[in-house]
PDBQT receptor file of N, H, CA, C and O in Angstrom, charges set to zero:
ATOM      1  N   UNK A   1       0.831  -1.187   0.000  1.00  0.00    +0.000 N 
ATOM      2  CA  UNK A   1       0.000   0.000   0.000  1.00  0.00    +0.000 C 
ATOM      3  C   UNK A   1       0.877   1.253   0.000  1.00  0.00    +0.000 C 
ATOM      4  O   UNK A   1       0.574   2.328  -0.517  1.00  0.00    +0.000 OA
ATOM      5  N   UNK A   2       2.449   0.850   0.906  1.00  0.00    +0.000 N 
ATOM      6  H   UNK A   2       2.695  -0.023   1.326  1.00  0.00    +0.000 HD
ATOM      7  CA  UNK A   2       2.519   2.608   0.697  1.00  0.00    +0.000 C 
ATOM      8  C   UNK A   2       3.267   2.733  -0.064  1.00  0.00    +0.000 C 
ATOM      9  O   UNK A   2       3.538   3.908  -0.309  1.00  0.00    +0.000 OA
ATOM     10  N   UNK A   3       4.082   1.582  -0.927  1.00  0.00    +0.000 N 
ATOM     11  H   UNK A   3       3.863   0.627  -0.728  1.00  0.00    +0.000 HD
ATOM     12  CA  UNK A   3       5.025   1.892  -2.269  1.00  0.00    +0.000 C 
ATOM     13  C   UNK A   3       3.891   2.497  -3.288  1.00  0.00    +0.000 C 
ATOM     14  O   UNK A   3       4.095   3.470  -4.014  1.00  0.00    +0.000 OA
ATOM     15  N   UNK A   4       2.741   1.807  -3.226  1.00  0.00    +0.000 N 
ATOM     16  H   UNK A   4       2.576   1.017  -2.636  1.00  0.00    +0.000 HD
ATOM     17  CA  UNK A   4       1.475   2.306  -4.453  1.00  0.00    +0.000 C 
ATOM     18  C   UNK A   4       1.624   3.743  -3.959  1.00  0.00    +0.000 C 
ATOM     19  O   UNK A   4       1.962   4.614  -4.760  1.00  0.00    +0.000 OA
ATOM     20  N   UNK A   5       1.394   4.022  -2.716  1.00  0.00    +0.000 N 
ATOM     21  H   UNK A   5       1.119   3.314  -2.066  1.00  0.00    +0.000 HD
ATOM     22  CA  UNK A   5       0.630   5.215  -2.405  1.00  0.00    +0.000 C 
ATOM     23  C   UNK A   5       1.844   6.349  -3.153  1.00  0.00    +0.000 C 
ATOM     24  O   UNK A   5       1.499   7.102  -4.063  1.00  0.00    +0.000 OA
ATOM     25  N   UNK A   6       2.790   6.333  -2.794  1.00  0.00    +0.000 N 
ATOM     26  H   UNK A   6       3.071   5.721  -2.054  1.00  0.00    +0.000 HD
ATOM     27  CA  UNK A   6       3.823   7.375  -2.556  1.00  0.00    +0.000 C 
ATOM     28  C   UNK A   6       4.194   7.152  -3.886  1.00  0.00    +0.000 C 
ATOM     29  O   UNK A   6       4.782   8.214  -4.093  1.00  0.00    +0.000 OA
ATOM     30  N   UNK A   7       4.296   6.327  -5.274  1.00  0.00    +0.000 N 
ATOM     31  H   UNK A   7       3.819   5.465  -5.106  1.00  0.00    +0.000 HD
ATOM     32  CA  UNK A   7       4.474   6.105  -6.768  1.00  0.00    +0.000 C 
ATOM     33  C   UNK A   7       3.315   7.517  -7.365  1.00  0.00    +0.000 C 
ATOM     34  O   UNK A   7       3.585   8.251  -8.315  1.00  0.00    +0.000 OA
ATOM     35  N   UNK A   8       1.783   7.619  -6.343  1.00  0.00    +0.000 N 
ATOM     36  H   UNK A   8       1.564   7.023  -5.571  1.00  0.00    +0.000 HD
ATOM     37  CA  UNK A   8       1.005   8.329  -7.223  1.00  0.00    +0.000 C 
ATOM     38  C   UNK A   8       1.321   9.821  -7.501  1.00  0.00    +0.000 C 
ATOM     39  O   UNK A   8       1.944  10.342  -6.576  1.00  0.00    +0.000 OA
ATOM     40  N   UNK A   9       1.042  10.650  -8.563  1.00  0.00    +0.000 N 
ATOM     41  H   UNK A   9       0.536  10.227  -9.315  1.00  0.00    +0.000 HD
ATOM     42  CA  UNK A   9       1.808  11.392  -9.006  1.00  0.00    +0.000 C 
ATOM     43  C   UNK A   9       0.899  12.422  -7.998  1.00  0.00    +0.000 C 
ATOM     44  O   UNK A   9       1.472  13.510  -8.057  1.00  0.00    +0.000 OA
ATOM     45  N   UNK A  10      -0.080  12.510  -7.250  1.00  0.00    +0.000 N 
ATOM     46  H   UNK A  10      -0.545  11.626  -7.202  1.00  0.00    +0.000 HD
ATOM     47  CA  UNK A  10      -0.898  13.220  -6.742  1.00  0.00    +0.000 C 
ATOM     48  C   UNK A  10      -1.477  13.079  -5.175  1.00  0.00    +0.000 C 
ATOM     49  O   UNK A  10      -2.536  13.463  -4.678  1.00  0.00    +0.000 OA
ATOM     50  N   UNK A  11      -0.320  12.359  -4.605  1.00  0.00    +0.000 N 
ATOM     51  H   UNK A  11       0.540  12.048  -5.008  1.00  0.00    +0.000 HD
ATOM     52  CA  UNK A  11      -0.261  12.128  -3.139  1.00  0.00    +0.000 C 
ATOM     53  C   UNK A  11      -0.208  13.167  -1.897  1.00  0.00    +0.000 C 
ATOM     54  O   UNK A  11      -0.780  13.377  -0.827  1.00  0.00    +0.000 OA
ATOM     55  N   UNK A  12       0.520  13.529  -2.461  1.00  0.00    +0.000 N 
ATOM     56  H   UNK A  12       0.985  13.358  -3.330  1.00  0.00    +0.000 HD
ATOM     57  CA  UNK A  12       0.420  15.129  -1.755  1.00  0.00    +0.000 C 
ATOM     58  C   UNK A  12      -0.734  15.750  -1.534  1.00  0.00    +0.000 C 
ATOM     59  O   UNK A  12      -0.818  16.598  -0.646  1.00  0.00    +0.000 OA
ATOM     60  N   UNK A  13      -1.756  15.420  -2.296  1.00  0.00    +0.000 N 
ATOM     61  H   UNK A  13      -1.687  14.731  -3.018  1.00  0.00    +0.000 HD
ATOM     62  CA  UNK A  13      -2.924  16.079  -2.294  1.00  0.00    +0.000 C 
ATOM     63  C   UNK A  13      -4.254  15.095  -1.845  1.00  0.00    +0.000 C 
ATOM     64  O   UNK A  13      -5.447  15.255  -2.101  1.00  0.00    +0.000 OA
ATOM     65  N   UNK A  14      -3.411  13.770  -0.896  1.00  0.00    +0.000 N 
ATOM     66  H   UNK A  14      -2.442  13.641  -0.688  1.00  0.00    +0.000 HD
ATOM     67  CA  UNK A  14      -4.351  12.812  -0.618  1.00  0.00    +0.000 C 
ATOM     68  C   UNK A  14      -5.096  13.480   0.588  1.00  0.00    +0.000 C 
ATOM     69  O   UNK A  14      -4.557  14.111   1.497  1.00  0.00    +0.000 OA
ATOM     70  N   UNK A  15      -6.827  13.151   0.387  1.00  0.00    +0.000 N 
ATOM     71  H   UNK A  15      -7.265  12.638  -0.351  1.00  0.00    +0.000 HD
ATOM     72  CA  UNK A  15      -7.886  13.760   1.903  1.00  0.00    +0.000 C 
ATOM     73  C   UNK A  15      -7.994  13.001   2.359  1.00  0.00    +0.000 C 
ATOM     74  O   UNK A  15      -8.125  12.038   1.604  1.00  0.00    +0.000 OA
ATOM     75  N   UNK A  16      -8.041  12.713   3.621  1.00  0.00    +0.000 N 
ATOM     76  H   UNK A  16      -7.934  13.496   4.234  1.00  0.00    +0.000 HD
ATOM     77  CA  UNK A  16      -8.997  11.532   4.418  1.00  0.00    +0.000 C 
ATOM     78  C   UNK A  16      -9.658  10.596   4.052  1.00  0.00    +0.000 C 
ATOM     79  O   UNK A  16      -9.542   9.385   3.863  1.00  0.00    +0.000 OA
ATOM     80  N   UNK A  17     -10.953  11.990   3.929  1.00  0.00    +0.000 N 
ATOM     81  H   UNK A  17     -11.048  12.974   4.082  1.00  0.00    +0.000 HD
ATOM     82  CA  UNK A  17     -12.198  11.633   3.366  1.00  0.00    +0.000 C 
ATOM     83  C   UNK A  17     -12.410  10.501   1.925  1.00  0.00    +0.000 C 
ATOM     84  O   UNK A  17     -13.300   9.790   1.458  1.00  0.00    +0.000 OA
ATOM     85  N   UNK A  18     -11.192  10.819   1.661  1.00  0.00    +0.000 N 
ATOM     86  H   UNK A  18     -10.469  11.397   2.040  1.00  0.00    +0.000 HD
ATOM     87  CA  UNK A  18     -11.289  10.101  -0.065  1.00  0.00    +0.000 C 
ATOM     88  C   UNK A  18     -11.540   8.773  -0.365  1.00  0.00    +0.000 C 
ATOM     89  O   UNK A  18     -10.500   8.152  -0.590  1.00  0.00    +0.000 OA
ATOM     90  N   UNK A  19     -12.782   7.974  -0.467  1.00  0.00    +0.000 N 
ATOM     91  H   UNK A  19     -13.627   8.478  -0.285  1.00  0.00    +0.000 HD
ATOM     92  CA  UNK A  19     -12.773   6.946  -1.268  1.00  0.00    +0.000 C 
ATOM     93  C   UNK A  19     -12.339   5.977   0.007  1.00  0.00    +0.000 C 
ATOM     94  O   UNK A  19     -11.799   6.519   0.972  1.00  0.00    +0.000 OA
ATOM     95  N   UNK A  20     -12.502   4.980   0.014  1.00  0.00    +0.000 N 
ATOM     96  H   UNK A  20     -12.940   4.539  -0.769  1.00  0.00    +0.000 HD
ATOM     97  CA  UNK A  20     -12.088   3.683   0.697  1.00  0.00    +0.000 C 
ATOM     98  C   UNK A  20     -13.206   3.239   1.446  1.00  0.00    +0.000 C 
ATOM     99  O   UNK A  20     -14.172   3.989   1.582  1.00  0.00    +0.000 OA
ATOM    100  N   UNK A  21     -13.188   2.179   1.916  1.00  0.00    +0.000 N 
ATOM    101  H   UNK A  21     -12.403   1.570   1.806  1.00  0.00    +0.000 HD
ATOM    102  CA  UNK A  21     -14.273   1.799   2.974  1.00  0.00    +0.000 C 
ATOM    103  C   UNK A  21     -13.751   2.145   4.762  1.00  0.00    +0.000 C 
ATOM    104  O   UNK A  21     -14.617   2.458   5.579  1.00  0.00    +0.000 OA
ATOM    105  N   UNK A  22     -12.838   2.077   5.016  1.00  0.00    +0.000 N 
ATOM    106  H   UNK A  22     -12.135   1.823   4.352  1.00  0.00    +0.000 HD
ATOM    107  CA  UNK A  22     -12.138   2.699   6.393  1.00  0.00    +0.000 C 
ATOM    108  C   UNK A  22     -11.910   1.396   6.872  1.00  0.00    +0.000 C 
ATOM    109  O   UNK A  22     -12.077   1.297   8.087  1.00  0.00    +0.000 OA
ATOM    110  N   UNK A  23     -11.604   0.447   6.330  1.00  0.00    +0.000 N 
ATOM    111  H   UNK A  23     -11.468   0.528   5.343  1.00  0.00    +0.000 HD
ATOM    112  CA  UNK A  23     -11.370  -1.358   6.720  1.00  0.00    +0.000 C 
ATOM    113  C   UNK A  23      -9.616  -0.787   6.347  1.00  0.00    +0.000 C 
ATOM    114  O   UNK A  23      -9.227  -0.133   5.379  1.00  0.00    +0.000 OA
ATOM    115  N   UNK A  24      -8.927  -1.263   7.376  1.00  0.00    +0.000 N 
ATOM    116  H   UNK A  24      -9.243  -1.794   8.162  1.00  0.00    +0.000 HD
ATOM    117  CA  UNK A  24      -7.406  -1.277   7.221  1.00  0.00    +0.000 C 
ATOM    118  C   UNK A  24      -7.050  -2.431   6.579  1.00  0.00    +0.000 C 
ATOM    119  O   UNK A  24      -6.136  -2.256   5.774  1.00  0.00    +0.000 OA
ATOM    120  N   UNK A  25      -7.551  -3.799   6.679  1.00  0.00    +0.000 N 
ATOM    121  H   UNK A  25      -8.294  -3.941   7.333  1.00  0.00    +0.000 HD
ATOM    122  CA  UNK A  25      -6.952  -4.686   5.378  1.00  0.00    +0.000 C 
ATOM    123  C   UNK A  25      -7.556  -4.689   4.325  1.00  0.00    +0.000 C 
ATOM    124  O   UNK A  25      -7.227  -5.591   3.555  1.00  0.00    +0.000 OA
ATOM    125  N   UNK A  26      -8.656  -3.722   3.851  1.00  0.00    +0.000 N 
ATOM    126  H   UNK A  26      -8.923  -2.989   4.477  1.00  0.00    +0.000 HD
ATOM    127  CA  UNK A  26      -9.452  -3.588   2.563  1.00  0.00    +0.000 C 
ATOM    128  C   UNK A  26      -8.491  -2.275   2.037  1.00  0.00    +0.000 C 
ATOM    129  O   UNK A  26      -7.523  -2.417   1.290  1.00  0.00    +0.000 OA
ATOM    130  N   UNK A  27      -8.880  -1.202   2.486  1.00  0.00    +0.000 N 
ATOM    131  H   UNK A  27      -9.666  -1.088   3.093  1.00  0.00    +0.000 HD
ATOM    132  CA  UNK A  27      -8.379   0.178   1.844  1.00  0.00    +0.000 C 
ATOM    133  C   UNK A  27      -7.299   0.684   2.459  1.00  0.00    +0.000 C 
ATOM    134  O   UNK A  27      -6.476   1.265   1.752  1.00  0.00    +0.000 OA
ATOM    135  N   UNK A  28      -7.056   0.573   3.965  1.00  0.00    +0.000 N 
ATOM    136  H   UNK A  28      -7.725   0.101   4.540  1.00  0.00    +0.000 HD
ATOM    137  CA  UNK A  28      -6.386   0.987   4.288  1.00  0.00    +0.000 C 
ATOM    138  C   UNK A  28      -6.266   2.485   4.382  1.00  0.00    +0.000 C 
ATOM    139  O   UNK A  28      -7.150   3.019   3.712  1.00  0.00    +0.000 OA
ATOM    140  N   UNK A  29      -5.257   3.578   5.151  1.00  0.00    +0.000 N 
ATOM    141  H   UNK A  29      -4.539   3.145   5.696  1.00  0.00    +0.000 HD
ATOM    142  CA  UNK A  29      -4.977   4.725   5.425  1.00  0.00    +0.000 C 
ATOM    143  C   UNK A  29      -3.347   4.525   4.802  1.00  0.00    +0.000 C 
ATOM    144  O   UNK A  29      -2.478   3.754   5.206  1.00  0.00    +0.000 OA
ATOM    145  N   UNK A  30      -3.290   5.578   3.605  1.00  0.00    +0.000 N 
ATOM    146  H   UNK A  30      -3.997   6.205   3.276  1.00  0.00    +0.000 HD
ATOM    147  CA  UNK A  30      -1.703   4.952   3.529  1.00  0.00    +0.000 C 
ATOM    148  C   UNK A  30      -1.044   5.662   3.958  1.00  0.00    +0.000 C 
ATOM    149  O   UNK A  30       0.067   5.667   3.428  1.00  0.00    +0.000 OA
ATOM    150  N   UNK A  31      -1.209   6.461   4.877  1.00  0.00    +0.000 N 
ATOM    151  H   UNK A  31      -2.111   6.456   5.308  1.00  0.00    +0.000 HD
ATOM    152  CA  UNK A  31       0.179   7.351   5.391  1.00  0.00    +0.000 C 
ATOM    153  C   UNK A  31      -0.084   6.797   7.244  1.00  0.00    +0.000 C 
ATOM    154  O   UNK A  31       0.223   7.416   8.263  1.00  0.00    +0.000 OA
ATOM    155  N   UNK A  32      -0.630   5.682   7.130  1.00  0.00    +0.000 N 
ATOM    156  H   UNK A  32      -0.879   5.180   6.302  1.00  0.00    +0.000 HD
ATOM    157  CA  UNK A  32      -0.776   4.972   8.935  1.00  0.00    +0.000 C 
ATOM    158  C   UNK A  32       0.291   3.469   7.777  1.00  0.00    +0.000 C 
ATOM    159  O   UNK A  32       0.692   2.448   8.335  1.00  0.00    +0.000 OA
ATOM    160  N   UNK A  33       0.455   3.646   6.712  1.00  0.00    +0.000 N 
ATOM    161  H   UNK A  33       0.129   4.475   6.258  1.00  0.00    +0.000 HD
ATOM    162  CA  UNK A  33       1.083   2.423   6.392  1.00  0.00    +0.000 C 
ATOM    163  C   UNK A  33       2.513   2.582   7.094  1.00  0.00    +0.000 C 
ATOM    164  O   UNK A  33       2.885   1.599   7.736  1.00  0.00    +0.000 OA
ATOM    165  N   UNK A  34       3.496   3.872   7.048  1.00  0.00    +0.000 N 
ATOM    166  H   UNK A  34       3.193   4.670   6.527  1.00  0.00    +0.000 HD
ATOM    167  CA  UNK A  34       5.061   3.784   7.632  1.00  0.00    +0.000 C 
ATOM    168  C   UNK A  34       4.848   3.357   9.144  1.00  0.00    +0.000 C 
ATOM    169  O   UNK A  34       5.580   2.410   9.432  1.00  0.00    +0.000 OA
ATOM    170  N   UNK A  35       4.284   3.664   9.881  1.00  0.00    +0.000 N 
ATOM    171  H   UNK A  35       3.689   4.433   9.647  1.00  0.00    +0.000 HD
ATOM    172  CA  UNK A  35       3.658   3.186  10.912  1.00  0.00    +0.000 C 
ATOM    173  C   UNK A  35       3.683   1.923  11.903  1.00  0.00    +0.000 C 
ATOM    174  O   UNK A  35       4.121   1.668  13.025  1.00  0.00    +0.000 OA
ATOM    175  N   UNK A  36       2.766   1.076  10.578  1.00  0.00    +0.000 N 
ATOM    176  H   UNK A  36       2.411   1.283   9.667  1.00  0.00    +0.000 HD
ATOM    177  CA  UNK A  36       2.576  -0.197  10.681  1.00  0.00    +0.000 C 
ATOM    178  C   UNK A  36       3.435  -1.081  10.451  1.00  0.00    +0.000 C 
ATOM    179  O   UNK A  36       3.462  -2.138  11.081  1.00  0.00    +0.000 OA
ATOM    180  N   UNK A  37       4.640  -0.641   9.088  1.00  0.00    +0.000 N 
ATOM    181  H   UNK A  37       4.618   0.218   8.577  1.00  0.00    +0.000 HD
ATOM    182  CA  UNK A  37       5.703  -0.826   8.850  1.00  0.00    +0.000 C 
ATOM    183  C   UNK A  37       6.806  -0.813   9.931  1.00  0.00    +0.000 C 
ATOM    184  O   UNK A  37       7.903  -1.366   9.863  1.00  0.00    +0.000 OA
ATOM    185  N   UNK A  38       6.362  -0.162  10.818  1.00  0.00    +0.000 N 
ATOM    186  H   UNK A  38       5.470   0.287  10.873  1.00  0.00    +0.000 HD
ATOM    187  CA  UNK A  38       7.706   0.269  11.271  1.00  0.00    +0.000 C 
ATOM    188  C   UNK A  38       7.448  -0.373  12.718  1.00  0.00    +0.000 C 
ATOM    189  O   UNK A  38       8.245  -0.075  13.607  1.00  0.00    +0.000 OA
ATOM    190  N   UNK A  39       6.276  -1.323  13.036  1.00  0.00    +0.000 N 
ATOM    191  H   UNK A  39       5.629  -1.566  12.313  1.00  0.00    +0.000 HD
ATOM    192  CA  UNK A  39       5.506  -2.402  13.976  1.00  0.00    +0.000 C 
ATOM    193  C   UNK A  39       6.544  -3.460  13.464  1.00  0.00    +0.000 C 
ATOM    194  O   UNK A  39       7.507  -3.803  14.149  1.00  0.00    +0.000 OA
ATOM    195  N   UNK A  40       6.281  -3.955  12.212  1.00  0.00    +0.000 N 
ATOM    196  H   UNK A  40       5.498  -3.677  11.656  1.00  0.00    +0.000 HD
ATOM    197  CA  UNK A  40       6.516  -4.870  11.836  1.00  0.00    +0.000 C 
ATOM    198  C   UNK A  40       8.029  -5.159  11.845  1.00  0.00    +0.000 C 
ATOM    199  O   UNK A  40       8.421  -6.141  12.476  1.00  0.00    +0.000 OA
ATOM    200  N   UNK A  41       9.035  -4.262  11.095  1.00  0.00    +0.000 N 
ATOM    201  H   UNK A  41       8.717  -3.465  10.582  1.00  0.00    +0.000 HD
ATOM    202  CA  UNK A  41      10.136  -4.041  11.166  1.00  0.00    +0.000 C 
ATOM    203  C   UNK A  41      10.927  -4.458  12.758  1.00  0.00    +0.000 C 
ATOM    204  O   UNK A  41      12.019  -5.014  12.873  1.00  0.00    +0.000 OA
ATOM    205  N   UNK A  42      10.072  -4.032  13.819  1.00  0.00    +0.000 N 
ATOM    206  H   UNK A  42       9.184  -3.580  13.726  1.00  0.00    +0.000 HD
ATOM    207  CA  UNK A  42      10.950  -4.559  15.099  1.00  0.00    +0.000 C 
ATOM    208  C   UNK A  42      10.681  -5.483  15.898  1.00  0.00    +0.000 C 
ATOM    209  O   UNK A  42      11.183  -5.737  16.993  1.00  0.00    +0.000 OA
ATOM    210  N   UNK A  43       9.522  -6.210  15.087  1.00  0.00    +0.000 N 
ATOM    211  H   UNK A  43       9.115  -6.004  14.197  1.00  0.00    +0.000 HD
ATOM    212  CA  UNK A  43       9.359  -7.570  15.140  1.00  0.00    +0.000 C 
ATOM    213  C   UNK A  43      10.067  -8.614  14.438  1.00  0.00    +0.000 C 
ATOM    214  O   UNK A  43      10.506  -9.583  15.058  1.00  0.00    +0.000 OA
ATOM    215  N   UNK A  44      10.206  -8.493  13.229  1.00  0.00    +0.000 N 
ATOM    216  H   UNK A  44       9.850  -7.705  12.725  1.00  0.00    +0.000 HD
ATOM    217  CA  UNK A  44      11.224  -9.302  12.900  1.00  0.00    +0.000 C 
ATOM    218  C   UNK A  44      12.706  -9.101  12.921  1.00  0.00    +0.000 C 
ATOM    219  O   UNK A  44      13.341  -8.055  13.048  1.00  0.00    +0.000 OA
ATOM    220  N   UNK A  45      13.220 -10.641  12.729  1.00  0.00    +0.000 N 
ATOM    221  H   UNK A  45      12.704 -11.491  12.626  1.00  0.00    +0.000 HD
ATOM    222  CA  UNK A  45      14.418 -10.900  13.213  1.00  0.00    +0.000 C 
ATOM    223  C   UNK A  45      15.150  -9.796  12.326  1.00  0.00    +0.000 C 
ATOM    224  O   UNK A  45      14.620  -9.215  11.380  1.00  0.00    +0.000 OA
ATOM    225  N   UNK A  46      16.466  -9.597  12.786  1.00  0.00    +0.000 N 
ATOM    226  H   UNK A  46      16.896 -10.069  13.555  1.00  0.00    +0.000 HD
ATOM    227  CA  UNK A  46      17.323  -8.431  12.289  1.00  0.00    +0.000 C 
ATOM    228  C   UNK A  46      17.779  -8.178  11.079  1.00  0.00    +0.000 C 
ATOM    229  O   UNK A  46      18.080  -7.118  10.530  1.00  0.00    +0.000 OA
ATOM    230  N   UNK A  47      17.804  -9.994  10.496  1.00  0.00    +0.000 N 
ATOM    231  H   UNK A  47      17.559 -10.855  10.942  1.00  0.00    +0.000 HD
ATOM    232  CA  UNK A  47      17.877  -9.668   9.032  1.00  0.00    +0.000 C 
ATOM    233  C   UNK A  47      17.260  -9.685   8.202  1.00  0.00    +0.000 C 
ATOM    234  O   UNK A  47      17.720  -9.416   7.093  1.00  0.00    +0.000 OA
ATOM    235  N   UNK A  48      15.968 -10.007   8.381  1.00  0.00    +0.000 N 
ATOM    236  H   UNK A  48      15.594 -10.226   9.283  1.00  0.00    +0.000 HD
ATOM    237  CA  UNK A  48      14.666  -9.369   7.775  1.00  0.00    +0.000 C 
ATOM    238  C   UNK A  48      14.130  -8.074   7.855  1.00  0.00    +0.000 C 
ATOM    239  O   UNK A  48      13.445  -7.555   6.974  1.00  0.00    +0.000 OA
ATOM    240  N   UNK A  49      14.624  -7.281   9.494  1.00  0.00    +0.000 N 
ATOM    241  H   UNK A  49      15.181  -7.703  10.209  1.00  0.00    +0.000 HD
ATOM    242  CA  UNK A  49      14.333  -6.274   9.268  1.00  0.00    +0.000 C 
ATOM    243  C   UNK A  49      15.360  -5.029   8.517  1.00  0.00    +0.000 C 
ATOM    244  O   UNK A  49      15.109  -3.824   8.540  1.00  0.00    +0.000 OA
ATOM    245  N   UNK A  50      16.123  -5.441   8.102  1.00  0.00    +0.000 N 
ATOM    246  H   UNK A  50      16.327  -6.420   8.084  1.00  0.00    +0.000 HD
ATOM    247  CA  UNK A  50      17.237  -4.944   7.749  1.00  0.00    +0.000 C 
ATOM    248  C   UNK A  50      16.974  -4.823   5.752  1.00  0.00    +0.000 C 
ATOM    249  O   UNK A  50      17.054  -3.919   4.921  1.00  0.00    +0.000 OA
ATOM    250  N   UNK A  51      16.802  -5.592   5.740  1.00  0.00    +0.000 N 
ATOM    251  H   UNK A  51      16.737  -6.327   6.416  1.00  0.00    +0.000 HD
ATOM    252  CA  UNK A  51      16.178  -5.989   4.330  1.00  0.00    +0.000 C 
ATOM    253  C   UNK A  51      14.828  -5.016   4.163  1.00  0.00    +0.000 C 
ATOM    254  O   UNK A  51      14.821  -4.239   3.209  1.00  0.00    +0.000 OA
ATOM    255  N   UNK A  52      13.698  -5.046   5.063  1.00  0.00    +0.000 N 
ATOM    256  H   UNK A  52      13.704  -5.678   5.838  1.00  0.00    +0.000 HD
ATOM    257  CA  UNK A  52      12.435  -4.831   4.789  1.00  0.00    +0.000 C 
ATOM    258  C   UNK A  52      13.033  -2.451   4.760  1.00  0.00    +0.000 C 
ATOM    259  O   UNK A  52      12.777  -1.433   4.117  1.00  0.00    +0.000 OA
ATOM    260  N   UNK A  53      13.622  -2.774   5.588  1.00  0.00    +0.000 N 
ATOM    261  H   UNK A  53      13.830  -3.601   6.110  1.00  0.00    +0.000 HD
ATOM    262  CA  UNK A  53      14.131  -1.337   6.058  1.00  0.00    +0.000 C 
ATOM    263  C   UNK A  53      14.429  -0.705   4.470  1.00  0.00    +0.000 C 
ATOM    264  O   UNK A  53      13.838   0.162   3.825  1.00  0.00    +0.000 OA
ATOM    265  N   UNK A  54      15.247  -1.288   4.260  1.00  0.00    +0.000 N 
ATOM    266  H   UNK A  54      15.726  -1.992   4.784  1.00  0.00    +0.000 HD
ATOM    267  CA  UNK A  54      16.064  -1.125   2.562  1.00  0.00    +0.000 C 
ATOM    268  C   UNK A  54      14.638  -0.422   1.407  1.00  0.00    +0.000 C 
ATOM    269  O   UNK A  54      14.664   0.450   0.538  1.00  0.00    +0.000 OA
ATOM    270  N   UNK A  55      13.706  -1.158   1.852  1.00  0.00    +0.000 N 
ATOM    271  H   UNK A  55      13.685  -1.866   2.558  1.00  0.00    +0.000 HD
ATOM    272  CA  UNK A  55      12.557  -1.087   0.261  1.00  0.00    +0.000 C 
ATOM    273  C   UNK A  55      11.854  -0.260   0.914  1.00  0.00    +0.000 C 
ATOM    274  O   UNK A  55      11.338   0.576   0.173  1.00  0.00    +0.000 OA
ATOM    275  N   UNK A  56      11.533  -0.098   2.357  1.00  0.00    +0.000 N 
ATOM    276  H   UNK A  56      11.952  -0.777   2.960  1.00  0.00    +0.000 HD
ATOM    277  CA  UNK A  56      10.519   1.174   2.941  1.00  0.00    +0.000 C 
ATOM    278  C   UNK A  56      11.013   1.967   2.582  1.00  0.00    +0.000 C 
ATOM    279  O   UNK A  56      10.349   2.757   1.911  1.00  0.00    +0.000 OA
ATOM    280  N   UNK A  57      12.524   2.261   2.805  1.00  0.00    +0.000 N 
ATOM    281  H   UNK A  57      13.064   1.619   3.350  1.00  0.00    +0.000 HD
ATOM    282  CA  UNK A  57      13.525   3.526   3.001  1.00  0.00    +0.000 C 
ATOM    283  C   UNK A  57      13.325   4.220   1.381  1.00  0.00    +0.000 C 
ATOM    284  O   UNK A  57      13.413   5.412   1.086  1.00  0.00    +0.000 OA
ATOM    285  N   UNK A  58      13.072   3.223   0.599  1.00  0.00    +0.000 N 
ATOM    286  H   UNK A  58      13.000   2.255   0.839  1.00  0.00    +0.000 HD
ATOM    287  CA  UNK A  58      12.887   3.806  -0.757  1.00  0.00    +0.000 C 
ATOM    288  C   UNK A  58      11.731   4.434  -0.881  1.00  0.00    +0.000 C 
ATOM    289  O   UNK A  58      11.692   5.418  -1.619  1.00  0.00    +0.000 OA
ATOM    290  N   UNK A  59      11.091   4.198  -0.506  1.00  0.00    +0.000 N 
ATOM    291  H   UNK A  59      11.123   3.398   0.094  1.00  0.00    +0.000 HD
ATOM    292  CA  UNK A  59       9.319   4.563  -0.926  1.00  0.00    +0.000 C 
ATOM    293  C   UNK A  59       9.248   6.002  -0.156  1.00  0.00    +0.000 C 
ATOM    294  O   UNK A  59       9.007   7.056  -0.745  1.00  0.00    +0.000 OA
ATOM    295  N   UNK A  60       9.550   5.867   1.564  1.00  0.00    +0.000 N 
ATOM    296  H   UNK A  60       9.746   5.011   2.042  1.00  0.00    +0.000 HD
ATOM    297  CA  UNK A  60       9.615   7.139   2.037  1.00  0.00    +0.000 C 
ATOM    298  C   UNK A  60      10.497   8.513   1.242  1.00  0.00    +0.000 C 
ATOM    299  O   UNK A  60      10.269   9.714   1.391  1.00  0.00    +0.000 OA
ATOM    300  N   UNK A  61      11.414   7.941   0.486  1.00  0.00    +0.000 N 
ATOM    301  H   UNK A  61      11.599   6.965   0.365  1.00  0.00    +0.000 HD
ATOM    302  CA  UNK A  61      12.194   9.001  -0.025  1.00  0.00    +0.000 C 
ATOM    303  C   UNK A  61      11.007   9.346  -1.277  1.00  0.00    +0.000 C 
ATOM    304  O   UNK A  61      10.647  10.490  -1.554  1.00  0.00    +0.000 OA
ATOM    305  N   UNK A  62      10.775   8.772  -1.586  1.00  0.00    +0.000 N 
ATOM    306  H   UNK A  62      11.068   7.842  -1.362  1.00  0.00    +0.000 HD
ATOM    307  CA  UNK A  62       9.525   9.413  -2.804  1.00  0.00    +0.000 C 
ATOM    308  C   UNK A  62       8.725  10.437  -2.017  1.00  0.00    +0.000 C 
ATOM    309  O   UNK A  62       8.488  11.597  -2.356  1.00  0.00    +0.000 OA
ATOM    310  N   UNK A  63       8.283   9.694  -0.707  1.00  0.00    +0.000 N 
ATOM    311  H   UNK A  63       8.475   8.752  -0.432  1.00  0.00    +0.000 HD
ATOM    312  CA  UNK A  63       7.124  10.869  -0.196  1.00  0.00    +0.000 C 
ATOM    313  C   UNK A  63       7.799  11.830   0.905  1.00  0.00    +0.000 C 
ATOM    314  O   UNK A  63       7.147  12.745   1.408  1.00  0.00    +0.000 OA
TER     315      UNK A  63
């Protein structure tokens, strides 16, 4: 969700309000995605999170 989110050319200008059903494994909130990411990240073991760190770290630099 948040590599999609942060690829769109018009993110910056994402509302709340916009579109989704408000179900977090249906639509989700994608800026509660770094977040959740970042739950997950210090749950797993070090070299998974080390890895997972690598492809977030990319996406955040987009947004």
């Amino acid at each position: 969700m948040w590599q999609h989110f942060v690829s769109l050319p018009d993110r910056l200008l994402w509302v709340d309000y916009e579109g989704g059903c408000g179900v977090w494994e249906c639509c989700g909130e994608p800026r509660e995605a770094p977040d959740v990411l970042e739950g997950v990240m210090l749950a797993l073991p070090k070299r998974s999170s080390r890895e997972l760190r690598q492809l977030v770290r990319k996406s955040d630099d987009l947004y």
